[in-house]
Each structure stands twice: as C-alpha cells, then as structure tokens.
C-alpha positions in Angstrom: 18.8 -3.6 13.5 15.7 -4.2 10.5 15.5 -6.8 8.0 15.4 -6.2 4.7 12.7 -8.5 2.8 13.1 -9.5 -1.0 10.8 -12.0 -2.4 12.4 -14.0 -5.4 10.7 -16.5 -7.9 12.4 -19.6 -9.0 10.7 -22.4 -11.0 11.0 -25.6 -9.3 11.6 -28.9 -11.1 9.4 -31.7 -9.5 9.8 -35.4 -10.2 8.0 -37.4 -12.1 4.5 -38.6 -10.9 4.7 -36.3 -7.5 2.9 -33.4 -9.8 -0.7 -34.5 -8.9 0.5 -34.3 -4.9 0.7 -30.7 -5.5 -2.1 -29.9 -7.1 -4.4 -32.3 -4.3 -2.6 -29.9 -1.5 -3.5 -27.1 -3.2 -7.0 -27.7 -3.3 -6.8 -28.5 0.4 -5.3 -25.7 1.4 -7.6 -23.2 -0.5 -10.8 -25.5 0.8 -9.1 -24.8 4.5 -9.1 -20.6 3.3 -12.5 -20.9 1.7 -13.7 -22.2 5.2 -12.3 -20.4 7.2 -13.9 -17.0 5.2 -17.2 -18.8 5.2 -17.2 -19.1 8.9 -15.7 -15.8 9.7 -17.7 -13.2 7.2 -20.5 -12.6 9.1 -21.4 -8.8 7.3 -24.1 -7.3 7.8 -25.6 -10.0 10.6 -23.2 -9.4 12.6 -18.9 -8.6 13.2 -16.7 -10.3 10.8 -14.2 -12.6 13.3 -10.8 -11.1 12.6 -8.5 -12.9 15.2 -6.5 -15.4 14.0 -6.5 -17.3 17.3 -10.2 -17.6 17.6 -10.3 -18.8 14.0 -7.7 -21.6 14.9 -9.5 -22.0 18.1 -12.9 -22.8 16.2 -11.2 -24.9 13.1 -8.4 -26.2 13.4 -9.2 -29.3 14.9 -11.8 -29.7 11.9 -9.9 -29.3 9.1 -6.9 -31.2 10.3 -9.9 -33.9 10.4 -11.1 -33.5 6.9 -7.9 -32.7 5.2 -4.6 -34.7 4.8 -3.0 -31.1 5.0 0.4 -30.8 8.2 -0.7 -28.8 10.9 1.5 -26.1 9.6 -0.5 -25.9 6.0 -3.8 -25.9 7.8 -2.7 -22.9 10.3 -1.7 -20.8 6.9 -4.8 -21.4 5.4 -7.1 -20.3 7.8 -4.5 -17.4 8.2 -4.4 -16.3 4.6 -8.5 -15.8 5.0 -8.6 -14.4 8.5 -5.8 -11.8 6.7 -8.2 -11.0 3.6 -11.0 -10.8 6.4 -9.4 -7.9 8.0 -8.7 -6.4 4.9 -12.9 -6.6 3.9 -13.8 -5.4 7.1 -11.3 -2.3 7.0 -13.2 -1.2 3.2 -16.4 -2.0 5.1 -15.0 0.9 8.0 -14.6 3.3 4.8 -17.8 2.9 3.2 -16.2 0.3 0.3 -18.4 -2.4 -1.0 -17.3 -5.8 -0.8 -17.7 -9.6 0.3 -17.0 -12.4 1.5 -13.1 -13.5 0.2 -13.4 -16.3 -2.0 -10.1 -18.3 -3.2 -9.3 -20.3 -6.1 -5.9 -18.6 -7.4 -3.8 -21.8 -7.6 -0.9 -21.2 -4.2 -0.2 -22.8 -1.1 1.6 -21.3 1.6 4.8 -23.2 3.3 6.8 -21.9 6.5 10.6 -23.2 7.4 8.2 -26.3 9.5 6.3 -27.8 6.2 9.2 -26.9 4.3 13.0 -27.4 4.3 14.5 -24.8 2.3 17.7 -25.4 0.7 20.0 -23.2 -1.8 19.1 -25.6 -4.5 16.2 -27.5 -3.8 13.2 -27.2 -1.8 11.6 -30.0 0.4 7.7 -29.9 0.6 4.9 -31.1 2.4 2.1 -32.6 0.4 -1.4 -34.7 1.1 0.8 -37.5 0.2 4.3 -36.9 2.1 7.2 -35.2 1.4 8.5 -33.7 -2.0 11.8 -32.7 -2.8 12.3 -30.4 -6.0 15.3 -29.0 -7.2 15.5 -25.1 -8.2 15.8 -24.3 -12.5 18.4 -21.9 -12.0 20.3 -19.5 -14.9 23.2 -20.0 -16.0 24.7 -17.1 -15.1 22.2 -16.1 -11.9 25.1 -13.3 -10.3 23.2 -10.6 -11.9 19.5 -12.3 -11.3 17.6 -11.9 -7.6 18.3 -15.5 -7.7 22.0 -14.7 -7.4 21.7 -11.4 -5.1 18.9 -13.2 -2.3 18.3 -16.7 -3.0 22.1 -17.9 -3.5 23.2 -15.3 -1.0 24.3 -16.7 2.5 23.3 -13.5 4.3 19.7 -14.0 3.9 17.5 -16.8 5.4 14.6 -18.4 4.2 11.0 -17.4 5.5 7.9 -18.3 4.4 7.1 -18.6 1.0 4.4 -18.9 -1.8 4.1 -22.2 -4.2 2.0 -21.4 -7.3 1.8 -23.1 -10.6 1.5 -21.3 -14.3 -1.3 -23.3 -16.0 0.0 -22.1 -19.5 3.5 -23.8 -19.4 2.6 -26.2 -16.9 5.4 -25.2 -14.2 5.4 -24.8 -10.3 7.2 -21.6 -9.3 8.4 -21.0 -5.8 8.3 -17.3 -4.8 10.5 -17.3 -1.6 10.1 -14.7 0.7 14.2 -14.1 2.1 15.5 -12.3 4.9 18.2 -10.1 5.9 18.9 -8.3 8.9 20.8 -5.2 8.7 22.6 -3.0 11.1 22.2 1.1 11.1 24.9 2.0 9.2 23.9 -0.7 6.5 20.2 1.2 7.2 21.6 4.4 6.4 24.1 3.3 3.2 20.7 1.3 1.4 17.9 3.3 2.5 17.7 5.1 -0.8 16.9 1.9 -2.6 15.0 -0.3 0.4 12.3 3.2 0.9 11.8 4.3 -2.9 8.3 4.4 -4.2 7.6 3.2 -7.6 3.6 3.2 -9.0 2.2 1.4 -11.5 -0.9 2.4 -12.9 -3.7 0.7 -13.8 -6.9 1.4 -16.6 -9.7 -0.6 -16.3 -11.9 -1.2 -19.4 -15.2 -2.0 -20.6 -14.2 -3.2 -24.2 -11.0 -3.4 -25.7 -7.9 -4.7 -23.5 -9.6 -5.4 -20.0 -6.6 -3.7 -18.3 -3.9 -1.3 -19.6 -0.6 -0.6 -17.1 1.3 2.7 -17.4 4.3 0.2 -18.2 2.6 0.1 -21.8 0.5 -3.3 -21.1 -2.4 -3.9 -23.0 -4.1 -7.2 -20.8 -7.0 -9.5 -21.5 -9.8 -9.0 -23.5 -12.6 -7.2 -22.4 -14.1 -7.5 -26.1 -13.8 -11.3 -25.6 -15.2 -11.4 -22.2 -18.3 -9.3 -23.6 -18.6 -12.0 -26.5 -18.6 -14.9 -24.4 -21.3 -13.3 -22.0 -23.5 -12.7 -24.8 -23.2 -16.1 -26.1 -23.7 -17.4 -22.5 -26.9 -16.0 -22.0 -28.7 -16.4 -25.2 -27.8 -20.4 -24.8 -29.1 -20.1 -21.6 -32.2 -18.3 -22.7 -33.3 -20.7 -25.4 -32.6 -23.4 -22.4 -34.7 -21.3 -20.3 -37.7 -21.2 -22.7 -38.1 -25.3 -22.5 -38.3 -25.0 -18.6 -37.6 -29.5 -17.9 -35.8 -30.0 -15.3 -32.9 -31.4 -17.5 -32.7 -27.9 -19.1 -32.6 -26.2 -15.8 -29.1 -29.0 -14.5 -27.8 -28.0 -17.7 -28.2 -24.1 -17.1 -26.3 -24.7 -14.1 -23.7 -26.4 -15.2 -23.1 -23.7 -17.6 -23.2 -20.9 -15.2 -20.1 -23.0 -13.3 -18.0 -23.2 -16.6 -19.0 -19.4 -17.2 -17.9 -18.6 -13.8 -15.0 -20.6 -14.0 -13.7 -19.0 -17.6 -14.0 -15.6 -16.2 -12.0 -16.2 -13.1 -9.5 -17.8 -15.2 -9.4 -14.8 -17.3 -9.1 -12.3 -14.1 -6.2 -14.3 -12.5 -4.5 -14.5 -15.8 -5.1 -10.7 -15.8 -4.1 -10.2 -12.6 -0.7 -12.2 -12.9 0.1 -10.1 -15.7 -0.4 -7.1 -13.9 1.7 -8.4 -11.3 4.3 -8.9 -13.4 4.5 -5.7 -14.6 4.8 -4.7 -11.1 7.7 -6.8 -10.6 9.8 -6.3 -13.5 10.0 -2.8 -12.8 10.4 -2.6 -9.3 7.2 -1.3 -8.5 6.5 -0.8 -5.1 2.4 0.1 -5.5 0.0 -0.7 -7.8 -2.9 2.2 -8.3 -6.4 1.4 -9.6 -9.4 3.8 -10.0 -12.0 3.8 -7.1 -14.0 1.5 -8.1 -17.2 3.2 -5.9 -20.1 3.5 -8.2 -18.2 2.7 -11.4 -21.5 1.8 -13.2 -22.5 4.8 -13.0 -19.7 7.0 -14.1 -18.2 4.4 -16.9 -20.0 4.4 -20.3 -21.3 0.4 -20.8 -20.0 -0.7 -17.0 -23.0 -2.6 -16.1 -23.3 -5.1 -13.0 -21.0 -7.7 -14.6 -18.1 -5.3 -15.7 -18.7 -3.9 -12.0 -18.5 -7.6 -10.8 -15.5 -8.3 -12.8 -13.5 -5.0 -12.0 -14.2 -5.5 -8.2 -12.9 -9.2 -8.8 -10.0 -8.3 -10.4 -8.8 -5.7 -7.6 -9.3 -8.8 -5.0 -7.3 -10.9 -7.4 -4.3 -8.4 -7.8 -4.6 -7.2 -3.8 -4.2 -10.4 -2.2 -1.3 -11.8 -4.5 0.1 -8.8 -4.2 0.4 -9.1 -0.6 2.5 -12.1 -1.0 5.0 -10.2 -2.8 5.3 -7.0 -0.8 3.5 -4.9 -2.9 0.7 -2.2 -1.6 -2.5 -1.9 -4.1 -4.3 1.2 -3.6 -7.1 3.4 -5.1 -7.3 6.8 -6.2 -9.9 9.4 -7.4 -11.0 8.6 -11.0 -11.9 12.4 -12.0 -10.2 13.5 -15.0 -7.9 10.9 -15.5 -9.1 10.1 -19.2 -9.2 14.2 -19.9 -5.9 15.2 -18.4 -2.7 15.2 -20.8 0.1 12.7 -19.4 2.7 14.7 -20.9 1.8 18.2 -20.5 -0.9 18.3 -17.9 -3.7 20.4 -20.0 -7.2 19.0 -18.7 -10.1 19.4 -21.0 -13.2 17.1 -22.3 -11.7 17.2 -25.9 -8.6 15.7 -25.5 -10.8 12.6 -25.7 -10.9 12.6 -29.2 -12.7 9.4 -29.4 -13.2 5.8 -27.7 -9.3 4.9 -27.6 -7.2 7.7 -28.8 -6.1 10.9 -26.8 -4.7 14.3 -28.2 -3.9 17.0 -26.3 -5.6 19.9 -27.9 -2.5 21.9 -26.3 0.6 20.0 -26.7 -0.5 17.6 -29.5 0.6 14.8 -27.7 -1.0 12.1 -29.1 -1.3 8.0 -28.0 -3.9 5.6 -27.1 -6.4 6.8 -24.8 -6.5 3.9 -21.9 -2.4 4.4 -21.9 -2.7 7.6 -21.2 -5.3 7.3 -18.0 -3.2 4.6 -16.5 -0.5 6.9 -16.9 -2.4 10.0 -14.8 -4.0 7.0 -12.7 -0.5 6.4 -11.1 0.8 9.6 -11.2 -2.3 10.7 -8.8 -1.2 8.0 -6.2 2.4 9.1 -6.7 1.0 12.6 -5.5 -0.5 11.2 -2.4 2.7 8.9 -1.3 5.1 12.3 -2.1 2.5 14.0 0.5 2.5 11.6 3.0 6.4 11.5 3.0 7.9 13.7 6.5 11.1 14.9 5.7 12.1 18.1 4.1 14.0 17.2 1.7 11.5 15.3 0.0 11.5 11.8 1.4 13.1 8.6 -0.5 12.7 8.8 -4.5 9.0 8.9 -5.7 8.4 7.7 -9.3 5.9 6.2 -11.3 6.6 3.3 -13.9 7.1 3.4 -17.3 7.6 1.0 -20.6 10.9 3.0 -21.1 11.7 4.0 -17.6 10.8 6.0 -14.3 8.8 9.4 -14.6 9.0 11.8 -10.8 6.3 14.4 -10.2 8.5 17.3 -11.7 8.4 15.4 -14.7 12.7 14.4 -13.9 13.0 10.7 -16.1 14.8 8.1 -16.4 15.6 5.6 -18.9 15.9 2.0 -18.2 16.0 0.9 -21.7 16.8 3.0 -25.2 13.4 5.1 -25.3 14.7 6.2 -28.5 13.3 2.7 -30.3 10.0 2.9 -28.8 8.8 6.2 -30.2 5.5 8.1 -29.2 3.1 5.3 -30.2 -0.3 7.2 -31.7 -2.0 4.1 -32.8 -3.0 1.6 -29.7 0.6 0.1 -28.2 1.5 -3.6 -27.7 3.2 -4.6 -24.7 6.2 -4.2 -27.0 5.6 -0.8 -28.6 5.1 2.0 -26.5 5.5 5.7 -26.1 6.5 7.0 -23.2 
C-alpha cells in the first residue's frame, strides 16, 4: 500500500465579523514559530535543538500560557520552526550561509483535531472559538483538483495550510488530501505520481526581481533599488541632526522599510509558487546563492540579503505544498544558448537581451538563464534516477509547455500564438 498526497486550494468564505479572529490566530501562531526559532538557533554558540519533542518539552506549557492558541495550533507552530531549524542546520553541514528562521508569511497550520474538515465547509479553531466557513467552489469543479481530490470520497483530509491574499482580501485553504493506493493502482499511476517537472528560477539585480522559465517576469528589482535609495538619504539628512527624536524616527523607518521589502519578497515568492503549481512542477531551481556578491554585477549586501530572503520565502511555502526547492551551479547559465546549447561570453549581447552568435536565437536575457537554470537541475534529478530505462518522465517547465533533456516538447497550449519573443516577455508573451 502508499498514499498518494495532492494538495488542493479552495478559497473559503468566512462570515461576517469572524475575519479579525483569523488574522489574531495568525499572529499567534507565527509568535509561537518565531519563539520557538529564537529558542532553538543556537549557531555558532552552540547546536541548534532539532527535536521536536524537546522543543514541546521546553515551550509548550509557555505559549499555551501566553497565547489563546488550542493545544493543537500551538504544537504546529513550534513544529513548523523546529522543521525550518533542521533545514538551517543541514545548509550549515554543507558550508551554506544562513540564520535564524524568521516568520511573518501570513498561514496557520490546522490538523483533523483544530479542524473539522468537511466536503463543503471547513470548521476552524480561532483565539476566539470556532469558525465555520463554507468552500467558493466552481461551477463546474469535475475537471478542477477541487473535483478530482477535494470532492472525491476516496481521499481523506490531513492537515492543511490557511493563508490569506492581502491583494483581494480572501482566506484560501490549501488542503493537503490523502489516498491510499494498492500496488496495482502503484504500478497503473506511477508514470504521473513520480514525474519530475523543474521550474527555473533568475534572480536579478535590476529589472524584474525574478524571472521563471514559465516566461514570468516578477517584482521589481528597479523599484526595490529606488525605494532603498530614497530610504537612506531620508535617513541620512535625519542622521545629520542627531536628537533623540530624529534617531525614534530613523527607527521607525527602518521597520516600514523592512516591512515593504518583505512584503515585496512574499508577494514574489507566491508568484513563483504559482508558477510552480500551475504547471505541475514538481522542483523549483535557483542559482547557488554562495558568494553571489561577488560574481553578480551590482549584488551588494542588500540584493544578497534579499536573494537569500526570497529562497527562505519560496523553500518553506513550498514545503507546504510538496514541492522540493533546490540549487544548482550558476556557471554559464547567462552565456549558454537555451535552444541550441552554444556557450560563449558574446551571446550576452547586452544587460537583458541574448543572441546566440550560432543559432541566432534571440530573447530576453534573464528568460533565457532561468531556462538553462532548470534545465541544469533537470540534469542532476535524470542522474540520480536508478533504472535503465530512464526513470519516470524528466522535464523542465515552460510558458508553452514541457521541454526533456533531448530537447523532446510538448505543448500544453498553442505555442504557435506565443512566438519567439526578442523584446523582454510579459507573463503573457513568451517564446519558448
């Protein structure tokens, strides 16, 4: 027997006046996480504590005390850090900066004891009681995961992720769902539960902050850059008067700097997230980011900061919904042709547009690198595979559809309207 895990998102609609209930327990859940990672990163002093019983041990009783959180709640939250604790402390084993886990993405974490999950509502525990919210569900969901997992008897309910999308002012539940097969089911689905689909990842000093081999162009690295700049040279004339009032004010504007630019990175990192998810992307590649200052033009400690930020971001969500988020070798992904594979220092042309001085292939430069950056991951997972014949499908993502090493692709849409963008792409418009 194995289960078969699908994670499905379905936007939940709570009742009037029960919105702020949510949002307190969120806060209270993240303050249990944030203590928890306080009191177990202990780098370089000493070992970081990565048992989840010890942590319990040690907390529990305290934040049940402090918080108005169920048992259930509090145990996740100091779970969810001692989980990104063990993930710090394995980059610390391969010579990977890092830090303590900090956490302020808007989610809180319900099992099938602080929850009742139903097939069309969802019953919640909050700071202030229970809350029962009805799923928004298609018309037509037969098609939609909603129909295939959620609506389906054969899978269960397991424990499951409430977040909430500042921009439209909804609360989404991703509910993690459960099936267990038996072999011959194994051996009839395998193709599809094993495949391996990459998307890859370019990470940018100026221009769009992030650019996905699906033909993303996210955030605004330009923007960010502006902001900084207009940050500090407030901050310098406060600097110059040197009262004390000055110096609270030059605080409080280091918060709302900090603030905007995590709100910018988990914006980011939700978009590349759902990139991931709309095309059935098992991994997500990124560069090493290992002395990135150094080798990228203009990456100085703040774009280093950011980058490293971002990854956290995108690697812990991305957790929650099954995905793996990985690194790979950054050499000559912005030289090396996506189409034809000629590698040569010219093909850069100039800041954002690539030809290849063989094929001619031209498109926009950052494209192009996420492109190589998840085909060089897609390398590594075909390597690691055991069997002869190749293993389950290996493919990297797309805008118009799946690529394989041997350059075999597939269309999931009609490629033929997209066209080989030369001029930088939207997330609409987009060469493959």
């Amino acid at each position: 027997m194995e289960d078969m895990i699908r994670t499905v998102k379905v936007k939940l609609d709570v009742p009037d006046g029960r919105y702020d209930d949510l949002h307190q327990t969120k806060d209270q859940f993240l303050y249990c996480a944030n203590t928890t990672a306080a009191w177990a990163w202990r780098h370089p002093d000493e070992h970081c504590v990565t048992s989840k019983q010890q942590a319990e041990n040690a907390l529990y009783d305290r934040l049940r005390d402090e918080t108005a959180l169920t048992a259930n709640v509090v145990q996740k939250g100091i779970r969810r850090a001692i989980e990104a604790t063990k993930s710090g402390v394995a980059r610390l084993k391969k010579g990977e900066t890092t830090s303590q886990p900090q956490f302020d993405a808007w989610s809180v974490v319900y099992d099938k004891r602080s929850a009742t999950f139903h097939r069309d509502h969802v019953s919640l525990s909050t700071v202030n009681g229970r809350v029962e919210c009805e799923y928004v569900l298609p018309d037509d969901p037969e098609e939609t995961p909603i129909g295939e997992y959620l609506l389906n008897e054969e899978y269960e309910f397991r424990m499951s992720t409430l977040q909430y999308d500042r921009s439209s002012e909804a609360f989404y539940l991703h509910a993690r769902m459960r099936r267990t097969t038996d072999k011959h089911e194994q051996s009839t689905t395998a193709s599809n539960a094993e495949h391996r689909t990459v998307l890859g990842v370019d990470l940018n000093v100026d221009g769009s902050l992030a650019v996905t081999s699906t033909g993303a162009f996210i955030g605004n690295a330009d923007e960010i850059n502006h902001r900084r700049r207009e940050f500090e040279k407030t901050r310098g004339s406060m600097q110059q008067t040197g009262t004390r009032s000055a110096h609270l004010s030059i605080q409080s504007m280091d918060d709302r700097e900090h603030r905007w630019i995590q709100d910018e990175l988990h914006r980011a990192s939700n978009q590349i997230l759902d990139e991931a998810r709309d095309h059935g992307c098992t991994h997500v590649a990124f560069e090493n980011l290992t002395d990135i200052r150094d080798r990228m033009a203009g990456a100085k400690r703040f774009h280093a900061w950011a980058f490293r930020r971002l990854y956290e971001y995108v690697e812990y969500k991305a957790e929650l919904l099954g995905v793996e988020v990985e690194q790979v070798s950054p050499a000559y992904t912005s030289q090396r042709c996506s189409k034809c594979g000629f590698t040569h220092e010219t093909n850069r042309g100039s800041k954002h547009q690539f030809t290849c001085q063989k094929c001619e292939y031209e498109l926009n430069a950052d494209y192009n690198a996420s492109k190589n950056i998840a085909r060089k991951l897609l390398k590594r997972l075909h390597s690691e595979q055991k069997s002869s014949d190749g293993g389950a499908p290996c493919q990297y993502a797309l805008k118009s559809g799946t690529l394989t090493l041997n350059g075999g692709f597939t269309a999931t849409v009609d490629s033929t309207a997209e066209g080989e963008s030369t001029d930088k792409p939207t997330t609409s418009v987009v060469g493959y």
